[in-house]
N, C-alpha and C positions, 0 to 999 in steps of 0.2 A: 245328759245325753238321752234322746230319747230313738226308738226306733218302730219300726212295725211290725208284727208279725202275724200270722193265720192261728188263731185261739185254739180253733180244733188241734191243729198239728204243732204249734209251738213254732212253727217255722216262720223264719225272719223272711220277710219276703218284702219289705223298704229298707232305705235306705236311713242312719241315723242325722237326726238334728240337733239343735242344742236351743231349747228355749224353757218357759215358763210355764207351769199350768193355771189355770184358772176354772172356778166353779162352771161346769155346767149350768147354761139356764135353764135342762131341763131338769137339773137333779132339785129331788124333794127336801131339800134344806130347809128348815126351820127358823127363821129370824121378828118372826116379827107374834110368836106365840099360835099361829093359827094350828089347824090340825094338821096330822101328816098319814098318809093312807100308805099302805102295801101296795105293789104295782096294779094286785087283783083287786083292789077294794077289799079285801073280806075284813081288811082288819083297819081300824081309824086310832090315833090316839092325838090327845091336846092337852096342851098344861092347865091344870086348873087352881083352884086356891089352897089343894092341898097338896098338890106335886100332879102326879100325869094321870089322865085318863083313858083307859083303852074299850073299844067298843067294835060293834059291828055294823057296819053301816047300813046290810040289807034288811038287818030286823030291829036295828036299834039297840040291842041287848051287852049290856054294860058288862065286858068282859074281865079285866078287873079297875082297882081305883088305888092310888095312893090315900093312906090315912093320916092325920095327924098324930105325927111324931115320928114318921119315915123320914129319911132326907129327900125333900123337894126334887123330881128328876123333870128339866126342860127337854122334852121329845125333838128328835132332829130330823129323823130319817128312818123309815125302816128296810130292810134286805129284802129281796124276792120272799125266802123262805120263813119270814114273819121278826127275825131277829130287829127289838127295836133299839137304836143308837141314840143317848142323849146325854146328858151336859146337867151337872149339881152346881149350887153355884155359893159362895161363901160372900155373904154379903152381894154387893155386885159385879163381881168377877167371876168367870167359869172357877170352879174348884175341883171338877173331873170327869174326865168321861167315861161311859160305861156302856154296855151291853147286856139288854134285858129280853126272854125272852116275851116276844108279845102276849102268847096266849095265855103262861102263867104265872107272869112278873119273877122267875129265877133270874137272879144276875149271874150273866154268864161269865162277862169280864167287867173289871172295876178299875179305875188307875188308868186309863188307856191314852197313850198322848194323843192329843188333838190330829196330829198327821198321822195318824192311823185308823181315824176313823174312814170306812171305804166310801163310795162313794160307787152307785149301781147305776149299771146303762137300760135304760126300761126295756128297747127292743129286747137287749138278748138277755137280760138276767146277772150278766157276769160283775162282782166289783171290779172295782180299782183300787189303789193307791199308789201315791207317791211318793217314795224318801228321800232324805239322802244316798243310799245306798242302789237306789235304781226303781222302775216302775214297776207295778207287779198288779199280773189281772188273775182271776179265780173266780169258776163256778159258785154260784151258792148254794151249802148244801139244804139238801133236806132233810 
């Protein structure tokens, strides 16, 4: 079931549905290895032959790099506030997702199932997800 409501106030202000979701065409999902930017540009990152690289787009400057002998992370998406989301992969299969931050590669969360990775509206900043257990929008922090 899905319904509407006003973000600021929480208040249900439609009526509920019952359907399906589907990726945004405008969310920055990652499928095909290219790079994936912050809504602001300040921060760029792309899979490379060592795992992920993160940079800065306005000056170029390589803010950090995966080495050989990290485990491999595929960049998917990153949050308003720089948090980047991406996918290890054991052989050719995802092996898990995780949450890194951008600026200085700490993993924030490891283990993460795939349907919980968010998913960000550019206008307004805010994620999403979807569970089993219901939709769920939130601020991202700073």
């Amino acid at each position: 079931m899905t319904a509407t409501y006003d973000i600021a106030s929480g208040k249900q202000v439609g009526g509920s549905s019952k359907y399906s979701y589907e990726d945004s065409p405008a969310d920055t999902v990652n499928t095909e290895g290219s790079s994936v930017f912050t809504p602001d540009h300040s921060l760029a990152a792309a899979h490379t032959e060592q795992g992920t690289a993160v940079w800065q787009p306005a000056d170029g400057k390589e803010v950090w790099a995966q080495k050989e002998g990290e485990k491999a992370m595929q960049p998917l998406r990153f949050s308003p506030n720089g948090i980047l989301y991406g996918t290890t992969k054991d052989g050719f299969s995802p092996s898990g997702f995780l949450a890194v931050d951008g600026r200085t590669k700490k993993v924030l969360a490891k283990s993460l199932p795939e349907e919980n990775i968010p998913l960000f509206s550019q206008p307004s900043g805010y994620g999403y997800i979807s569970t089993q257990k219901g939709f769920f929008v939130f601020p991202a922090q700073g």
